[in-house]
N, C-alpha and C positions, 0 to 999 in steps of 0.2 A: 378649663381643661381638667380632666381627671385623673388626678396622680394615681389615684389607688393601684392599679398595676405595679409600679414599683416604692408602694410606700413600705413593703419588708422589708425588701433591701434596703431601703434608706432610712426604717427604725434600728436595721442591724449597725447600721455606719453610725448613729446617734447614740445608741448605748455601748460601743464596742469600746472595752475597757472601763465600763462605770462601775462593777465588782468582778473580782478575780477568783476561781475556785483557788482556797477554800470557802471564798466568802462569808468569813470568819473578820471582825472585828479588828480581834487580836492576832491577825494574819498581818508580818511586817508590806507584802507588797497591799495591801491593803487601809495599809495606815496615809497615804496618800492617792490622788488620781492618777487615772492613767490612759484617760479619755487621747484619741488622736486629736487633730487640729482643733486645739486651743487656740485662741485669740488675745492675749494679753494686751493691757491696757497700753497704749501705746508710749507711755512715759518711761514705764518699766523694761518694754522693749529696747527703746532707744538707749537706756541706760547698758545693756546686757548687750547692746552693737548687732542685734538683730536678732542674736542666739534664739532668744524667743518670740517669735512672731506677734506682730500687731493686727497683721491684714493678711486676707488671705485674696487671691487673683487666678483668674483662671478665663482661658481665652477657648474660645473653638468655632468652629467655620459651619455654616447651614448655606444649603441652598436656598430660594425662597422665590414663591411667586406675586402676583400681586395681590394686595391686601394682607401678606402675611400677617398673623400675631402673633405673639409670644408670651405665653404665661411662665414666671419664675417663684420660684418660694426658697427662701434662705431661712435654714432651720437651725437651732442650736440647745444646749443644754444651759440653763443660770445655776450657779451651784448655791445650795442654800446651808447655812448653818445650823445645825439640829445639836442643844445645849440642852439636855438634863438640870432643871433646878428644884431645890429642895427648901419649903417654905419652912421662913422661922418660926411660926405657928400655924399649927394645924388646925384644921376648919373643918366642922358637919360638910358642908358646902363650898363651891367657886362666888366670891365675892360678885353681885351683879354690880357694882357702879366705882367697887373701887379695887385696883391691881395690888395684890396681898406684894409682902415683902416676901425677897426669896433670894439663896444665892443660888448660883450657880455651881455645880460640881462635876466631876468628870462620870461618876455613872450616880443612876441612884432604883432601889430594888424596891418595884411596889407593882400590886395587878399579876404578882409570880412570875416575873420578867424582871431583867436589869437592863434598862433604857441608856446609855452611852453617848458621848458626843461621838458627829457624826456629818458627813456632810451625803444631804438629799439633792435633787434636782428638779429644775421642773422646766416643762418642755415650749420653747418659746419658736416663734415662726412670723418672718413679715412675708407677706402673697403682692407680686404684682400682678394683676391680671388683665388681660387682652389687652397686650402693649401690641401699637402700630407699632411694626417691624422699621418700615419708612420715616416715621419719626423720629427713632431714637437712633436712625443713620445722620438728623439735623440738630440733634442736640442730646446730652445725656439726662436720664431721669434717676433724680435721687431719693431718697428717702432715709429717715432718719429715727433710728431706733432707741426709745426714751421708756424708760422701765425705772419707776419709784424702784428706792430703796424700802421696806418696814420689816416690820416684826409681827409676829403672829404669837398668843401661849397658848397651849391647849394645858388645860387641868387632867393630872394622873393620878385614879382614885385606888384606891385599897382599899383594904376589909382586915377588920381584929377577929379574934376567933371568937365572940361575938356574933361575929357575921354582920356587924354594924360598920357603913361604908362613908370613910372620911379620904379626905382630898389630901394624899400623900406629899403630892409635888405637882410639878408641871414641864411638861414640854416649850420651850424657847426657840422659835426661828425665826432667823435672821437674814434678812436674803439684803445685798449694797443695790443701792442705783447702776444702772447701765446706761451708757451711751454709747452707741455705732451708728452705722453709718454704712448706706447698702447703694454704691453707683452700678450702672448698670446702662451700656454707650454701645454702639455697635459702628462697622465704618465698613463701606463698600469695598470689597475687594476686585468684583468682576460687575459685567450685570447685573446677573442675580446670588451669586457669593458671596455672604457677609461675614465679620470676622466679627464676634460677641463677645463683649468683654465684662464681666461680674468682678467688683471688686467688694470686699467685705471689710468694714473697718474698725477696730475699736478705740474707742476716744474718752473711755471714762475717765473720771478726775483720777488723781491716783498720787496724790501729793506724797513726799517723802518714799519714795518707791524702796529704799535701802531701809524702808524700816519695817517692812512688812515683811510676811513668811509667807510661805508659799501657799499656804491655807487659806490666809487671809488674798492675796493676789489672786487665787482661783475663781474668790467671792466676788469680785469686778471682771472677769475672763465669760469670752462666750466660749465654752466647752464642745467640743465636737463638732464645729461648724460646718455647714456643705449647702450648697444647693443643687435643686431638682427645676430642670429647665425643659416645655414642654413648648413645640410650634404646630400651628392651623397653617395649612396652605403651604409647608416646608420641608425641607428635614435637614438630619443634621449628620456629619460627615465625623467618620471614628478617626482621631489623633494616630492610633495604633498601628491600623489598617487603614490611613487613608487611601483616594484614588488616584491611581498612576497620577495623573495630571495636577492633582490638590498635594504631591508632596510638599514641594518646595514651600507652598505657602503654610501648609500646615507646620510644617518646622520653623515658623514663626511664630506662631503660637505660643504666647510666655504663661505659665502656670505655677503656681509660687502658694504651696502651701493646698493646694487642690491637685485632684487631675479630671479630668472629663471623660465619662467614658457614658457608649449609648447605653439606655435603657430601656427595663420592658419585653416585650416578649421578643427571642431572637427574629430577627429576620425583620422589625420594625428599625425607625429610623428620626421618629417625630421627639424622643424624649432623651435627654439626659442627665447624668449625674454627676454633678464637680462633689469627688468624696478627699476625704484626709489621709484615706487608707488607699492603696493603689490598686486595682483590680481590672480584670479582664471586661469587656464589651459584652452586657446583656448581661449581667451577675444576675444569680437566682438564691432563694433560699431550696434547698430540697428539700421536698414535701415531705418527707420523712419526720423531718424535726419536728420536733411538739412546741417547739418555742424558743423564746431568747436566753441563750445560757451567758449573752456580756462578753462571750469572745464567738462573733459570725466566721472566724476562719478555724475555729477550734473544730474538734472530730466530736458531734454529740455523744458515739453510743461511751466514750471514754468519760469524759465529763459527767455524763448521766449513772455510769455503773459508779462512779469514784464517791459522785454526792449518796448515791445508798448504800454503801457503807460506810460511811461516816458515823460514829458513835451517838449515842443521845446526847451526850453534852455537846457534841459539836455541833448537831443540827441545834439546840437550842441558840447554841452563839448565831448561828444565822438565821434563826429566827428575830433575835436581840438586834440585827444589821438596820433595815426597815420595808418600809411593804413590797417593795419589788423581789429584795431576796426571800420574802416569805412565801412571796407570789412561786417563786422559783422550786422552793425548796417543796411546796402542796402539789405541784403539777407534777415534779419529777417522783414525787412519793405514790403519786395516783397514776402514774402511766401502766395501760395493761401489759400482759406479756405481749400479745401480739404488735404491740405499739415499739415495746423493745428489740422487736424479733426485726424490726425493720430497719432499725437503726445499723443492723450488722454489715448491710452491703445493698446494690442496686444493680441494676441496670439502666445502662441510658443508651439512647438512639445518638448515634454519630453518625458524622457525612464523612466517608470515604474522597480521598483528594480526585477520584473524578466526579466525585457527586451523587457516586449512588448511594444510600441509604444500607445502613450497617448497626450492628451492635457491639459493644463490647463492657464490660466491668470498669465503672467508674474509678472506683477504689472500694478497699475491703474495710471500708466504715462511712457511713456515711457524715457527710459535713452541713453543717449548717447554712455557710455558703458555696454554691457552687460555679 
């Protein structure tokens, strides 16, 4: 099945909260995450009486004919730890066969840049695909997600005024082992009415959980978690708006830590999206936006005038962040005027409540998500 239709939206729900303007280092909301549905390791949760989630769950009802299938992908962020170290001797070169001594410190300034710890991400995804719909009404299908812990250095080189180029320090990451755990059961409600149940689980080790900080616990957490659920030969019925006759059952539906909402272009019905963040039926990015500013409910053209004017030093600190808010910080410096002229306001086509087709002013800035 082909998610691309709404793989914006669901790249906006996966970074939403992974830097905050000013996207600054040294920015206190910044000094930790602030991704939606986290998954913490289930130890921790249980310790904390549920406060912070272990699993995430999310039920919804599809029609279906025969032979339906059902493609699902459950996506999430692994946080990685990104440690600045400074070697106790300096080297022409990166050692080929043997790891030079180095500590670790909290920045360190080489290359005309001061490099900081830091925590990266990197973007993880299990896919089932063309699941018999009728199978997983006789039994559930699990799968189990197992993600080595390691370390990665990358060598950080400088230059003497010389202009001769020695190996300053290096880059440290660090990313823990993950274990979860993705059930995924479905159970007859009518005929052809089925109620889909996704559950998402984390089960990393996570021994002594009171000894850990919240940094450290993020590094075993799936960050941002959601899935995108896609059926052949079916569709699928909106929790929001369901139909007259599917109330009752649909308010059965338990959703805990998700919610379901359709996906894709309005007026379809084959696709949806269990997101962390709550939103409307058919969510869009509007085209307007040049990209991901890390908060899809934010108003870009606001966001975008705030980061250019920001001083040089401050674009430098977000440049010092790492390659996403560079990435960020290059796009919004290069947008043309006409590119910002758009950003100020829209028009969109609405349906008038008997049906006819109408216009009016969305709002007088345009948003990322709409």
């Amino acid at each position: 099945m082909n998610f691309k239709p709404i793989e914006d939206v669901a790249n906006a729900v996966l970074y939403e909260g992974y830097l905050l303007y000013p996207y600054r280092h040294s920015a206190v909301k910044n000094r930790q995450r602030w991704n939606f549905g986290v998954l913490y390791p289930r130890a921790y949760s249980e310790l904390q009486n549920g406060a912070d989630r272990w699993f995430m769950k999310t039920q919804c009802l599809l029609r279906i004919e025969e032979t339906a299938r059902l493609d699902v992908k459950v996506r999430f962020l692994q946080a990685v730890s990104r440690e600045p170290a400074k070697l106790r001797h300096s080297a022409s070169e990166w050692p080929r066969y043997a790891e030079p001594e180095f500590d670790i410190v909290e920045s360190l300034q080489a290359g005309g840049a001061v490099l900081r710890s830091w925590q990266e991400a990197i973007e993880r995804a299990v896919e089932f695909a063309n699941l018999p719909i009728d199978d997983l009404v006789l039994g559930p299908v699990n799968r189990q997600i197992q993600i080595p812990g390691g370390r990665e250095i990358e060598p950080v080189k400088d230059t003497v005024k010389n202009e001769d180029t020695f190996v300053a320090g290096a880059i440290v990451r660090t990313r823990e082992e993950i274990d979860a755990n993705v059930t995924i059961t479905a159970e007859r409600c009518d005929r052809d009415v089925i109620r889909l149940t996704i559950v998402v689980s984390n089960h990393t080790a996570c021994p002594n959980p009171r000894m850990l900080s919240r940094d450290q616990l993020l590094l075993k957490s799936l960050l941002s978690a959601h899935a995108v659920m896609a059926v052949d030969r079916g569709e699928f019925f909106s929790l929001a708006d369901p139909p007259e006759a599917l109330h009752e059952l649909a308010s059965t539906c338990k959703n805990e830590g998700a919610w379901p909402v359709l996906a894709g272009e309005s007026g379809t019905s084959n696709a949806m999206l269990a997101s962390p963040i709550i939103l409307y039926d058919h969510p869009q990015i509007a085209p307007e936006s040049a990209g991901n500013l890390f908060d899809g409910t934010e108003i870009d053209e606001i966001l975008t005038l705030r980061i250019l004017t920001l001083s040089d030093d401050e674009k430098q600190a977000i440049r010092e962040s790492d390659d996403r808010a560079r990435e960020l910080l290059a796009r919004t410096e290069s947008l043309p005027v006409e590119q910002l002229l758009k950003l100020h306001g829209a028009l969109r086509g609405v349906e008038a409540a008997d049906g006819a087709a109408t216009k009016s002013v969305e709002s007088s800035d345009s948003r990322s998500m709409q």
